[in-house]
LUMZA-170045 format. One record per residue (C-alpha): residue number from 1; residue in one letter; x, y, z. Coordinates in nm, 3 decimals. Each point is the difference from the previous one (the first is absolute). Example, Ala and Ser with C-alpha at 12.3 -4.5 7.8 and 13.67 -1.06 7.14 Angstrom:
# residues 2
k, r, px, py, pz
1, a, 1.230, -0.450, 0.780;
2, s, 0.137, 0.344, -0.066;
END
This chain:
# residues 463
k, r, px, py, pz
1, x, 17.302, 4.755, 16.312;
2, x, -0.329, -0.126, -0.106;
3, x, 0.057, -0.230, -0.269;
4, x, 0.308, -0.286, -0.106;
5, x, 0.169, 0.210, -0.301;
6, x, 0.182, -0.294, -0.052;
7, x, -0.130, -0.234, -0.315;
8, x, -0.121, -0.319, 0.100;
9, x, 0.249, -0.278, -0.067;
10, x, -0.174, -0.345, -0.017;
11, x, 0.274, -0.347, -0.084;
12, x, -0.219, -0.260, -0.189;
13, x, 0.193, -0.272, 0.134;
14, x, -0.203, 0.082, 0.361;
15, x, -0.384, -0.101, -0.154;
16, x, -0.023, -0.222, -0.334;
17, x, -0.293, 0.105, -0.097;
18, x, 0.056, 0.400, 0.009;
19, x, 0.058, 0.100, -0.378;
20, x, -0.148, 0.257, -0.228;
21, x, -0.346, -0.101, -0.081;
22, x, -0.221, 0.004, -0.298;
23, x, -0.359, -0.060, -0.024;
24, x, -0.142, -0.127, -0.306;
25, x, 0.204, 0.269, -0.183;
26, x, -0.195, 0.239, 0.112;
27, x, 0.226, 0.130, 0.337;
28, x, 0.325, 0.063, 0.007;
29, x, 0.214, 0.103, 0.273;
30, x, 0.347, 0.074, 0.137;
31, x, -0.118, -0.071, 0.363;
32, x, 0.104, -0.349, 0.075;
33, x, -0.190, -0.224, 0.249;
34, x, -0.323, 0.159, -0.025;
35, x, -0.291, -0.144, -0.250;
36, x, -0.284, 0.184, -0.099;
37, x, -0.254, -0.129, 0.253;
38, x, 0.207, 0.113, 0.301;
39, x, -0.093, 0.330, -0.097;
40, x, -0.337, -0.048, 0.120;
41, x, -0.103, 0.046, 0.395;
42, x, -0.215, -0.304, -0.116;
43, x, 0.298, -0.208, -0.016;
44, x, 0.136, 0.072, 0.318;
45, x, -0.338, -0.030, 0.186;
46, x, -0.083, -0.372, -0.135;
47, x, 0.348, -0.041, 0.100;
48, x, -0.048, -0.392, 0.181;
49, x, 0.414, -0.022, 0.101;
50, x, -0.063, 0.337, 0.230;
51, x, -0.378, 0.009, 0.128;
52, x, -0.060, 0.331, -0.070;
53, x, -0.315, 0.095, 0.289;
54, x, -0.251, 0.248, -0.036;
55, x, 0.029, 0.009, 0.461;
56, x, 0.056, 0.340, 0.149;
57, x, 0.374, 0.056, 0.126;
58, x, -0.057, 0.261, 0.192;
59, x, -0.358, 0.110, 0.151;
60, x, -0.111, 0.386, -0.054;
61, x, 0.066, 0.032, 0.346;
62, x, 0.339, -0.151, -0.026;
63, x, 0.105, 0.234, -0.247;
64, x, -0.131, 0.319, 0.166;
65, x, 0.249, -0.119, 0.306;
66, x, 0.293, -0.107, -0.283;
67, x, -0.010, 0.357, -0.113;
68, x, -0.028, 0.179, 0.352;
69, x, 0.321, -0.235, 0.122;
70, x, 0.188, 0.109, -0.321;
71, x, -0.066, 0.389, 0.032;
72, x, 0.124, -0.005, 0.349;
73, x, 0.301, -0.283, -0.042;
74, x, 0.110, 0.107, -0.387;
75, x, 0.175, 0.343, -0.045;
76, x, -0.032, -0.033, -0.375;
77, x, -0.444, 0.024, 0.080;
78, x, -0.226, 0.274, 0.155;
79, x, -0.307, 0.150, 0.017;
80, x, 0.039, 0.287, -0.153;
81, x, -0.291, 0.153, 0.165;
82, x, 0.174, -0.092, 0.357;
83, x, 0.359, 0.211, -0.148;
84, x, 0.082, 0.303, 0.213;
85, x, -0.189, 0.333, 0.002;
86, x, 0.318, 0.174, -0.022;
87, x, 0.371, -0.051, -0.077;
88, x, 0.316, 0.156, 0.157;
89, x, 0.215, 0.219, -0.268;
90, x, 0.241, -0.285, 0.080;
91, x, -0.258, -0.325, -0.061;
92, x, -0.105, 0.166, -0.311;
93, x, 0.360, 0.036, -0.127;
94, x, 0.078, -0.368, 0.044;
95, x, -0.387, -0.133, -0.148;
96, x, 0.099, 0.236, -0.327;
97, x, 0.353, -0.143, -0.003;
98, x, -0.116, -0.337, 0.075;
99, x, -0.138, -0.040, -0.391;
100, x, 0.221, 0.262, -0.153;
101, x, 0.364, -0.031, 0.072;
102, x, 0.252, 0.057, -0.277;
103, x, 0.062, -0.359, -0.109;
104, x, 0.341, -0.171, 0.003;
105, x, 0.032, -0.122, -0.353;
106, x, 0.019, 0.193, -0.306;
107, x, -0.363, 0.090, -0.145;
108, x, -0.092, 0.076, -0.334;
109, x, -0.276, 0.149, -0.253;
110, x, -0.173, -0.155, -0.243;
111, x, 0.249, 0.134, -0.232;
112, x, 0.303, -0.120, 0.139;
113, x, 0.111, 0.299, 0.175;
114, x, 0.078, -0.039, 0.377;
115, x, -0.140, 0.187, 0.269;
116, x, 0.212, 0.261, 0.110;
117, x, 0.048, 0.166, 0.365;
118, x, -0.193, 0.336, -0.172;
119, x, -0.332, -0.255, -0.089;
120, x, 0.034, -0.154, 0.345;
121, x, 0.013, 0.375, 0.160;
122, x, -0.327, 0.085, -0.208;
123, x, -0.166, -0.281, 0.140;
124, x, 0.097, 0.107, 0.301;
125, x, -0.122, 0.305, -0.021;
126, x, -0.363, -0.105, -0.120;
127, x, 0.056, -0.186, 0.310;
128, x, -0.124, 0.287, 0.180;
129, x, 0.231, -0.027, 0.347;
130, x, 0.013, 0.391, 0.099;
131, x, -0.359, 0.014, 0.060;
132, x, 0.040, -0.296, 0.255;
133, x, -0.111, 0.185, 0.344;
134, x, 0.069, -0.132, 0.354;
135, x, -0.368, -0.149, 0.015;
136, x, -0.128, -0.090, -0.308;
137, x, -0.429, -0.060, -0.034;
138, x, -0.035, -0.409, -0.207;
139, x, -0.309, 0.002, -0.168;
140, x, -0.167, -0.285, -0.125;
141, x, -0.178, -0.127, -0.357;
142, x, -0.099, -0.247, -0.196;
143, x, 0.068, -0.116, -0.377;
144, x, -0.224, 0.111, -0.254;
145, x, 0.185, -0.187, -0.254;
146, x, 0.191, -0.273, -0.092;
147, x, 0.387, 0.169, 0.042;
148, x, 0.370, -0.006, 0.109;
149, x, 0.232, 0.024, 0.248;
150, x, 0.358, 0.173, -0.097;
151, x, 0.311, -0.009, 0.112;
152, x, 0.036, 0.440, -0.015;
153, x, -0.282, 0.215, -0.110;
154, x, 0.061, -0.049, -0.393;
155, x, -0.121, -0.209, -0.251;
156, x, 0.346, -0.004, -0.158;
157, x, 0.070, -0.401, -0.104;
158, x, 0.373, -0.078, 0.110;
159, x, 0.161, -0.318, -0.060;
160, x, 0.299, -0.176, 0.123;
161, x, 0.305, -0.049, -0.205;
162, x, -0.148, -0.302, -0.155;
163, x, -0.271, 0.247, -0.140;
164, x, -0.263, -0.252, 0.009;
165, x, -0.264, 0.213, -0.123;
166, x, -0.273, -0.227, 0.205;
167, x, 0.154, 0.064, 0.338;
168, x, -0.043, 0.404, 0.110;
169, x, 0.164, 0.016, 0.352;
170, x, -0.191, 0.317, 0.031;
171, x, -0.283, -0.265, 0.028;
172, x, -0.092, -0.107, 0.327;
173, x, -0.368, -0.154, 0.022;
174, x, -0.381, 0.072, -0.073;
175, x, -0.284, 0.129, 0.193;
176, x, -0.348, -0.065, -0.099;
177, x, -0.356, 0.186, 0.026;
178, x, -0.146, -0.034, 0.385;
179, x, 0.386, -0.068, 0.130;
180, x, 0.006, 0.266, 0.300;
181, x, 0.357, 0.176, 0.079;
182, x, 0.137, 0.269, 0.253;
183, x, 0.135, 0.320, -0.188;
184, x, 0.308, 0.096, 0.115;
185, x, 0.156, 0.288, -0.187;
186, x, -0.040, 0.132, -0.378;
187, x, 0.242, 0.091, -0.280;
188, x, 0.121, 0.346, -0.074;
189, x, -0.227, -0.011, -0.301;
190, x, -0.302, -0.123, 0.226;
191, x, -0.034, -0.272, -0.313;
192, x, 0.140, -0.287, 0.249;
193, x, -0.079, -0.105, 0.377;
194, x, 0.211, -0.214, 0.237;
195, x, -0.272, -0.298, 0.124;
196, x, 0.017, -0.282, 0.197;
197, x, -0.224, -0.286, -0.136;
198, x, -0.055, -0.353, 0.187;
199, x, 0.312, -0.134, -0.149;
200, x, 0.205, 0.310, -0.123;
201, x, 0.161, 0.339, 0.019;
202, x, 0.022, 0.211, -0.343;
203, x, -0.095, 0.254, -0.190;
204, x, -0.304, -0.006, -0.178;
205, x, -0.172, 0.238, -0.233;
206, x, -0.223, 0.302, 0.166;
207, x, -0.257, -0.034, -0.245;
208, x, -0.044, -0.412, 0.054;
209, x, -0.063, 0.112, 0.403;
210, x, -0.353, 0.119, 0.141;
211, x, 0.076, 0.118, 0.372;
212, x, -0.248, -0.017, 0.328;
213, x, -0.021, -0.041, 0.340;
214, x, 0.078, -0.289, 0.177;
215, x, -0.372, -0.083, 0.107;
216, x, -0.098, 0.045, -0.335;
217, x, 0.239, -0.242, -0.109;
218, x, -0.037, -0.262, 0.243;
219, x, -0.404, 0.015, -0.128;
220, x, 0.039, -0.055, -0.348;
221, x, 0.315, -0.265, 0.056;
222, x, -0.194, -0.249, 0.259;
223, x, -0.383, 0.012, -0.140;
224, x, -0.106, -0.378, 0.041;
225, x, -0.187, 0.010, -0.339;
226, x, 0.310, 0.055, -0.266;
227, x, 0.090, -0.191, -0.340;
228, x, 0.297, -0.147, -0.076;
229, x, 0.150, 0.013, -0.331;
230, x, 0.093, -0.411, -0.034;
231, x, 0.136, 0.048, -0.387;
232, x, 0.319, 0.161, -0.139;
233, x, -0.149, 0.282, -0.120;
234, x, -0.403, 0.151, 0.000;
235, x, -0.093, 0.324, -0.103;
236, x, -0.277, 0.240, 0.143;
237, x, -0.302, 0.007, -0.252;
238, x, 0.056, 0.306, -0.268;
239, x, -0.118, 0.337, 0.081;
240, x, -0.052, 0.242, -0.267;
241, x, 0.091, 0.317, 0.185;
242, x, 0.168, -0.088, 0.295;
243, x, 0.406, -0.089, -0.061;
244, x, 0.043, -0.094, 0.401;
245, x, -0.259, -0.296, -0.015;
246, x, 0.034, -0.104, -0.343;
247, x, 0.163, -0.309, -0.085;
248, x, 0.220, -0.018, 0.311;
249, x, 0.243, -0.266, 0.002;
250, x, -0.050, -0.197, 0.352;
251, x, 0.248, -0.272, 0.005;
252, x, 0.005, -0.336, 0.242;
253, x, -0.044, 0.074, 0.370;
254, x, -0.181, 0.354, -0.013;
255, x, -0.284, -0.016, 0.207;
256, x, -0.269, 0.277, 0.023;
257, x, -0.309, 0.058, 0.197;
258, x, -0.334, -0.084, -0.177;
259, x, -0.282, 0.265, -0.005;
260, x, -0.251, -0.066, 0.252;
261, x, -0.319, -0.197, -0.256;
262, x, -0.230, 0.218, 0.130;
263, x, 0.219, 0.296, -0.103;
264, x, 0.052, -0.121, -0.367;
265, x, -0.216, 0.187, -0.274;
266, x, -0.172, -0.150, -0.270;
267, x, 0.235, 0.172, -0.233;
268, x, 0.313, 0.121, 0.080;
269, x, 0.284, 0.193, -0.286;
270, x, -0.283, -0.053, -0.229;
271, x, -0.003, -0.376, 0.049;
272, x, -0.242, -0.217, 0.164;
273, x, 0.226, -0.169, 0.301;
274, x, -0.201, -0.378, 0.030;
275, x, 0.253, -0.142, -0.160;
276, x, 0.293, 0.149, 0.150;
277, x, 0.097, 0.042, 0.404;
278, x, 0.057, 0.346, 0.065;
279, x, 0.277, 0.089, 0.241;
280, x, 0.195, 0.307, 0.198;
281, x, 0.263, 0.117, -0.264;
282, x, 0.269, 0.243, 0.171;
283, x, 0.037, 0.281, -0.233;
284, x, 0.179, 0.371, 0.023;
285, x, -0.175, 0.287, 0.004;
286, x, 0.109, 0.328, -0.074;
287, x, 0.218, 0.067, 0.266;
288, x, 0.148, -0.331, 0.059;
289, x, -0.292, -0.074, 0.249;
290, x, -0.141, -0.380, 0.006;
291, x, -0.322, -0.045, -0.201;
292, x, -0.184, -0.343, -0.003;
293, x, -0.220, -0.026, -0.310;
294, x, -0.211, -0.284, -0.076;
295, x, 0.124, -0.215, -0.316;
296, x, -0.095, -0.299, -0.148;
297, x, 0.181, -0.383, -0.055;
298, x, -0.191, -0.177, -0.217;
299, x, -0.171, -0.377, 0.188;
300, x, 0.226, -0.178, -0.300;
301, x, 0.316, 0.108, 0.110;
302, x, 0.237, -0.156, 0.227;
303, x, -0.054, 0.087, 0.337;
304, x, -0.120, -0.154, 0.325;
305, x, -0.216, 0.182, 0.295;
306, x, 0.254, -0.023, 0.280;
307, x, 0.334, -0.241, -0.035;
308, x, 0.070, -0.294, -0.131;
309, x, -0.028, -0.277, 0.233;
310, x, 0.414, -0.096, 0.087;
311, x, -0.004, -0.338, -0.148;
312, x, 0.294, -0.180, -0.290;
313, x, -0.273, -0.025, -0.260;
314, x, -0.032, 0.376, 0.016;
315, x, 0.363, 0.075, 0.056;
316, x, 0.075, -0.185, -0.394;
317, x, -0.325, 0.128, -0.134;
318, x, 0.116, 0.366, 0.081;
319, x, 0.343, -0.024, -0.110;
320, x, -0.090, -0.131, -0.299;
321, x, -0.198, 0.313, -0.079;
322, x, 0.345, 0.162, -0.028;
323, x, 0.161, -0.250, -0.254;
324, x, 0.149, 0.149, -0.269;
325, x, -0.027, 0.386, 0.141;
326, x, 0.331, 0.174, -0.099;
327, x, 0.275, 0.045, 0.282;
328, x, 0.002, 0.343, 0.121;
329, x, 0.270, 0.079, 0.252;
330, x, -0.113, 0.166, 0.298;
331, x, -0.391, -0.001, -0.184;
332, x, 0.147, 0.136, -0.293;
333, x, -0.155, -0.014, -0.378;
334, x, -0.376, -0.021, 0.184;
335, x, 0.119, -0.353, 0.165;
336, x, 0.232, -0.151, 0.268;
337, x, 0.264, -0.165, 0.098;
338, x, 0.037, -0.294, 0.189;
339, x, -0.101, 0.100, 0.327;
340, x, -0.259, 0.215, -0.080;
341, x, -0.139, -0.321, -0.188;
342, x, 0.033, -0.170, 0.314;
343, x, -0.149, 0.290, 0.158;
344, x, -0.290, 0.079, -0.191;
345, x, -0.067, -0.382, 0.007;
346, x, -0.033, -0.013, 0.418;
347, x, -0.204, 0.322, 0.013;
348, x, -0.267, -0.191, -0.154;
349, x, -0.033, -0.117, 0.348;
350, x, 0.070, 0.300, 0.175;
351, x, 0.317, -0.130, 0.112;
352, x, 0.293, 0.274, 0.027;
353, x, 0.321, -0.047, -0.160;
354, x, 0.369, 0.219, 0.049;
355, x, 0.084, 0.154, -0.332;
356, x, 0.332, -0.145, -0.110;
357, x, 0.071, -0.364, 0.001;
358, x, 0.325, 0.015, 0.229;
359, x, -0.289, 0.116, 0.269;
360, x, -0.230, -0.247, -0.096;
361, x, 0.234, -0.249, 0.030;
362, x, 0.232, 0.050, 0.309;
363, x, -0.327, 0.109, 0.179;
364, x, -0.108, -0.241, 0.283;
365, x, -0.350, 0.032, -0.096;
366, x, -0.124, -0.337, -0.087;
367, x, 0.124, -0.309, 0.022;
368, x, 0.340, 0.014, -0.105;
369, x, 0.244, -0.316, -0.166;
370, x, 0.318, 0.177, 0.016;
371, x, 0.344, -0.096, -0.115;
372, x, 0.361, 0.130, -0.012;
373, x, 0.321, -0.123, -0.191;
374, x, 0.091, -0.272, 0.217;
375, x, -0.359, -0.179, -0.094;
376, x, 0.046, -0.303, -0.255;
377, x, -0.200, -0.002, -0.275;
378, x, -0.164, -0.293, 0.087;
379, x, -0.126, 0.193, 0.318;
380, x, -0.179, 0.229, -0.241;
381, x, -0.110, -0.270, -0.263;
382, x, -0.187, -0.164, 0.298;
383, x, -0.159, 0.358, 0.113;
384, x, -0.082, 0.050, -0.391;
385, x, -0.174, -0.358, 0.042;
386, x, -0.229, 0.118, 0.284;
387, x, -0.116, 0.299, -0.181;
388, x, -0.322, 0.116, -0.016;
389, x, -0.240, 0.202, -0.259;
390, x, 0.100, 0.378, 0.092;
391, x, 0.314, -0.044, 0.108;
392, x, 0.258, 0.309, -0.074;
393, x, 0.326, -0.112, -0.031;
394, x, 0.245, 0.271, 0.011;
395, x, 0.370, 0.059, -0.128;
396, x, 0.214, 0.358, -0.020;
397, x, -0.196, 0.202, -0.181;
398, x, -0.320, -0.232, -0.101;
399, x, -0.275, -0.142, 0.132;
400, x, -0.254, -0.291, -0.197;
401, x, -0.298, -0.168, 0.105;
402, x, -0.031, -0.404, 0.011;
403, x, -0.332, -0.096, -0.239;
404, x, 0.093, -0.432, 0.058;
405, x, 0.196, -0.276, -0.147;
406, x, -0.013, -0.195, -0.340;
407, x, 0.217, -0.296, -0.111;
408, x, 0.233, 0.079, 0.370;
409, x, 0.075, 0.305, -0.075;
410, x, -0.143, 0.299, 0.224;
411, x, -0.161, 0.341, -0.269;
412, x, -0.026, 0.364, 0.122;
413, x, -0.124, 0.281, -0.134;
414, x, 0.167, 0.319, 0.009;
415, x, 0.049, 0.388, -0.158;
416, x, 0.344, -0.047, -0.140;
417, x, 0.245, 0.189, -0.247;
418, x, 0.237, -0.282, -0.094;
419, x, 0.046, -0.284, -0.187;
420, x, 0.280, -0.256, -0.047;
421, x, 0.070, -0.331, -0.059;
422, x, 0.268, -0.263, -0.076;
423, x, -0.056, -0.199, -0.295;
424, x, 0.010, -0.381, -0.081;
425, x, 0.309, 0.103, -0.195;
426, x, 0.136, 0.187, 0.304;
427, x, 0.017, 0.373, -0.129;
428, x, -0.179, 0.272, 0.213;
429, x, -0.387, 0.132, -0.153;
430, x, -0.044, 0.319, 0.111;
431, x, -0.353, 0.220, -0.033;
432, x, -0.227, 0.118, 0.176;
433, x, -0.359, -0.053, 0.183;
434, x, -0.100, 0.385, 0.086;
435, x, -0.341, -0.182, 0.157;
436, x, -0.159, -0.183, 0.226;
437, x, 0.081, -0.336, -0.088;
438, x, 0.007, -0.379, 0.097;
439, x, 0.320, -0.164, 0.074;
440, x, 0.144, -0.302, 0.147;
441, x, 0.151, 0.085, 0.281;
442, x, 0.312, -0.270, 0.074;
443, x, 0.200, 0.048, -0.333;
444, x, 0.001, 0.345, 0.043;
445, x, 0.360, 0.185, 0.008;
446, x, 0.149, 0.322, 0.044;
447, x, 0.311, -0.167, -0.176;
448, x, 0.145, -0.357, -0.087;
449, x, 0.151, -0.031, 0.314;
450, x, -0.303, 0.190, 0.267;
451, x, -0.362, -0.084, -0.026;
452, x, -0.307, 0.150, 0.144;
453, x, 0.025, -0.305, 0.247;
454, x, 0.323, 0.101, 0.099;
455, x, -0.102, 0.330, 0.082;
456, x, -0.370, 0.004, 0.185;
457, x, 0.021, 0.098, 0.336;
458, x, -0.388, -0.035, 0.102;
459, x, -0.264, -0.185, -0.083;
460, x, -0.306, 0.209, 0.137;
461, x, -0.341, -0.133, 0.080;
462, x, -0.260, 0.282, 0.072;
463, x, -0.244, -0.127, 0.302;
END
């Protein structure tokens, strides 16, 4: 749903000068059409075929009104502060069911044994439906760290018959420290709540959720003074006796408000804070209540006082921060896949972005280069042509982000699983990428006979 689990298949006969490159002896790789410098952003940004400009696309302003137009146009995006005080036994039923319905094909653990009707029933059951009441109270909370969204209230991994170890369909998405959500029900064994985040419905862990009131919320969420975290990853400075501020992960996109300067200490955890900012961490007290403590990010990390400005240099300089980062389904293994990549990438910006990429893609956000069945493929070889730095281009399953063009042939970069090629000799290579990686995009193919080309359906342009 979120990723091509297809291998890439690329023909050689479609670009001469895609082979398997070494440098010098000293870099080797099975990845053909890509040489060493084109895994720098530097490349791509003294790129002189595709000006790559350092201009705003959108305006601050224009992306506050992008994001209001989406939550009210885009079922797949809310506020989750704006969700409903309280939910009919009936609404309930059907938000629960929405995420955790018995699925159609077989399932499997780790060990090869398949789910039975019993496991599904105990899932069920942790599930939590007889204490559903006619009106049920949503609460509201906010993400103390980084953490997951589940298909049912378990952290059992189940695979599909293919047991792909990499892919746990219990394995929806990731939420992040600062993300608010509405609460709306718990697990039998109070260890898992029901939420609704921006761009999702799932159940997350109790202990990863600090709840509050609305007004509270709506504070510490819209403070004008916040940083950004602009890297992959940045950690909280180290704390010697405090677990809940120490060495936090915060990865791309988490914004949080900055201590007022007049409110910072000389010293703070022991540690004098002028070389650090010091913001609002959201932390769980006791009894699950919201406590902001003050932590520190240290000046040398990377981070930015507000977002980026919207602009192609910055779209290939962040995604480059990812390259290399393991694929993790649905945020799995600490990572993403590739629409969280995507994701993570346009929150830089503050730009909002539906979870899956068959949202993302059919959505009539944007401006949209669509195509069905009947479409030559010179029709899409000329849209290809006019693309520009940032461009998603979307097929079942996948989505990857345009970075330019070298020697005619358009790159992206992209979290991906697969890898496959035909060789000169004509026999199929078959491996893998598990990363976010740089591609070319046109000799791509899910098999001799179907390429990528063949099956994009949108070319999206975010302004």
């Amino acid at each position: 749903m979120r990723q091509s689990l297809i291998a890439l298949s690329i023909t050689l006969a479609s670009i001469a000068s895609i082979t398997p490159i070494a440098v010098a002896n000293t870099w080797q790789t099975d990845v053909i059409g890509v040489s060493q410098p084109q895994l720098t952003p530097q490349h791509w940004l003294a790129n002189t075929k595709v000006k790559v400009t350092a201009q705003p696309l959108m305006s601050a302003s224009q992306i506050m009104a992008f994001n209001k137009q989406l939550v009210a146009e885009n079922e797949h995006i809310v506020d989750p502060l704006d969700f409903a005080t309280q939910l009919t036994k009936q609404q309930l039923t059907n938000h629960i069911y929405s995420i955790s319905a018995v699925p159609k094909s077989p399932r499997f653990y780790s060990n090869g044994v398949a789910l039975t009707d019993k496991d599904f029933a105990d899932y069920h059951a942790n599930m939590n439906l007889e204490a559903i009441e006619n009106n049920n109270q949503v609460g509201f909370g906010v993400v103390v760290k980084r953490s997951v969204l589940r298909t049912f209230p378990t952290w059992d991994r189940v695979l599909n018959s293919g047991l792909d170890n990499d892919l746990d369909r219990f394995q929806e998405s990731g939420l992040f420290p600062g993300d608010t959500v509405a609460i709306l029900h718990q697990s039998a064994d109070k260890q898992w709540l029901l939420v609704r985040a921006y761009n999702y419905l799932a159940w997350v862990p109790t202990a990863d959720i600090a709840t509050a009131s609305k007004a509270t919320l709506h504070r510490f969420k819209n403070q004008d003074d916040f940083l950004l975290i602009t890297g992959a990853k940045v950690n909280t400075a180290y704390v010697p006796d405090n677990a809940d501020i120490s060495e936090l992960q915060l990865d791309m996109g988490v914004r949080l408000p900055l201590v007022e300067a007049k409110q910072v200490p000389n010293l703070l955890h022991g540690q004098n804070t002028y070389a650090n900012y010091v913001v609002q961490l959201p932390t769980r007290g006791a009894q699950g209540e919201l406590v902001i403590q003050p932590a520190l990010i240290s000046r040398s990390s990377d981070v930015n006082i507000g977002y980026l400005p919207y602009t192609q240099q910055n779209l290939i300089k962040q995604g480059f921060k990812f390259l290399g980062e393991r694929y993790g389904w649905g945020h799995d293994y600490n990572g993403r896949d590739c629409t969280g990549f995507v994701g993570e990438i346009y929150k830089s910006f503050g730009l909002l972005m539906p979870r899956n990429s068959g949202q993302q893609g059919r959505g009539e956000y944007g401006i949209n280069q669509r195509f069905d069945g009947a479409d030559a493929e010179q029709v899409k070889l000329d849209a290809v042509k006019k693309m520009q730095v940032g461009d998603l281009i979307y097929i079942p399953g996948h989505v990857m982000m345009y970075l330019g063009e070298q020697d005619g042939q358009p790159y992206v970069i992209h979290d991906v699983k697969g890898l496959g090629y035909n060789k000169a000799d004509g026999r199929f290579y078959s491996s893998a990428l598990n990363g976010v990686s740089v591609t070319p995009l046109l000799p791509l193919r899910l098999s001799p006979q179907k390429s990528y080309l063949d099956r994009t359906y949108n070319i999206k342009r975010i302004r």
